[in-house]
C-alpha positions as CSV (number, residue, x, y, z in Angstrom):
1,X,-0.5,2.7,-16.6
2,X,2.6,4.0,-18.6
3,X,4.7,6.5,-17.7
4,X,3.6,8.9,-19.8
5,X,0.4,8.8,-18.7
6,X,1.2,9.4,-15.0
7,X,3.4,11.9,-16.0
8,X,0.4,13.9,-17.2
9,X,-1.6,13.4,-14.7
10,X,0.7,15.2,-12.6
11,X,1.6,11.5,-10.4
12,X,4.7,11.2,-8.8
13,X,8.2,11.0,-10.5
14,X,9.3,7.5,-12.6
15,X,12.0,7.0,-9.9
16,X,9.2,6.7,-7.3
17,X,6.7,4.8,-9.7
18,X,9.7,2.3,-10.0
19,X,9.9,2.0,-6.4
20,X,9.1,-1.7,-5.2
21,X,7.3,-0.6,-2.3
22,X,5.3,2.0,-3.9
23,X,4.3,-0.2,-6.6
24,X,3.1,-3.0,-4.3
25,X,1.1,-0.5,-2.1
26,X,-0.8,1.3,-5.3
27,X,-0.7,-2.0,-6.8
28,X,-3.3,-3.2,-3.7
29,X,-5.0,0.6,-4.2
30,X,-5.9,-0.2,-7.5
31,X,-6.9,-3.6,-6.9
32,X,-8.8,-2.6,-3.7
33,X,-10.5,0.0,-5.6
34,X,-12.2,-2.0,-8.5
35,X,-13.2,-4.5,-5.8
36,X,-15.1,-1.6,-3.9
37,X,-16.4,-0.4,-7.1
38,X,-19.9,-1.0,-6.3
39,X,-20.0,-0.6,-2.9
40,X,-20.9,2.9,-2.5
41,X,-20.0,3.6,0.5
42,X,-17.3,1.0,2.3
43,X,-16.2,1.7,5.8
44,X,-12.6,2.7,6.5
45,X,-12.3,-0.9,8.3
46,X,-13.3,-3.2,5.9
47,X,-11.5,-0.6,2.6
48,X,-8.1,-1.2,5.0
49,X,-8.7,-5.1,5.9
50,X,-9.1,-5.6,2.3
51,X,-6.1,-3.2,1.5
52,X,-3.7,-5.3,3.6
53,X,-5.3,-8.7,2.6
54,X,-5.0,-7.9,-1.3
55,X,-1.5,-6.2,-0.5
56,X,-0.5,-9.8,1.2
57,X,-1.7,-11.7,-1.7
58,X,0.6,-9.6,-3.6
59,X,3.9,-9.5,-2.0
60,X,3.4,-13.7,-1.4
61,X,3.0,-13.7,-5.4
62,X,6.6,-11.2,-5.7
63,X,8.1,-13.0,-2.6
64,X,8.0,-16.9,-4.7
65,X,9.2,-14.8,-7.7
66,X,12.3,-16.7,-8.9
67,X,13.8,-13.8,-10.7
68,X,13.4,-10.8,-7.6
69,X,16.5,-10.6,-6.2
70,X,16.6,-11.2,-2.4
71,X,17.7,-8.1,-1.2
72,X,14.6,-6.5,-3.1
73,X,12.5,-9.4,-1.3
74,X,13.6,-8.2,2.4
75,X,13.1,-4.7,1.7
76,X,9.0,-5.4,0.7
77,X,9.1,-8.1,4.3
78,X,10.3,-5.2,5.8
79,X,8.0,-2.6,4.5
80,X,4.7,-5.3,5.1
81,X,6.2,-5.5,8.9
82,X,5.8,-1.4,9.2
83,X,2.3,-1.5,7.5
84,X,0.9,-4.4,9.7
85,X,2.8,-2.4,12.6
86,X,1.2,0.6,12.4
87,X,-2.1,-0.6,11.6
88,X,-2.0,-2.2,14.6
89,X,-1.0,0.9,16.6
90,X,-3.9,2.3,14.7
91,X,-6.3,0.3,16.0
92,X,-5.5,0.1,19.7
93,X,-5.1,4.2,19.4
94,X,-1.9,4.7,19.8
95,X,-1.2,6.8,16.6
96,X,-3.9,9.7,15.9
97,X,-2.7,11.9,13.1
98,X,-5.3,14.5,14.3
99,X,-2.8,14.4,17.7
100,X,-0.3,16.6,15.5
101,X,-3.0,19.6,14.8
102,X,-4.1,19.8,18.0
103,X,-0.9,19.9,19.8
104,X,0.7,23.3,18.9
């Protein structure tokens, strides 16, 4: 997708669309998503196991990349580390999101 296109579509700014991160993670979205095309109705754990499998695959294929810098290749380590983090957290309970509504 260009960035013209996004741009109509009202998606986020080119600065963010050029971000690493953001591209590895929507990247894995859209990758995730024409997998799941024909399942009808996934379930939130197997949509995010596939998520942070296809979103591995991905940042293995950019880590072995001889032309990313290495300072670009330790940011996206570091982001992978918070993502597997807090889906961990997630799944022994210690973040609910619905905590936040509930608590004023």
């Amino acid at each position: 997708m260009n960035k013209e296109n996004m741009r109509q579509k009202g998606a986020p700014s080119p600065k963010i669309v050029e971000s690493y991160c953001y591209r590895l993670r929507y990247d894995s979205l859209c990758i995730v998503a024409t997998i799941l095309a024909n399942n009808p109705n996934p379930s939130a754990a197997q949509m995010n196991s596939l998520l942070m499998g296809v979103q591995e695959r991905l940042l293995e294929g950019m880590f072995f990349d001889p032309e990313l810098q290495q300072g670009i290749k330790n940011m996206l380590l570091r982001f992978q580390a918070k993502t597997v983090s807090q889906r961990i957290q997630d799944k022994r309970g210690e973040r609910r999101r619905y905590q936040q509504f509930t608590e004023n």
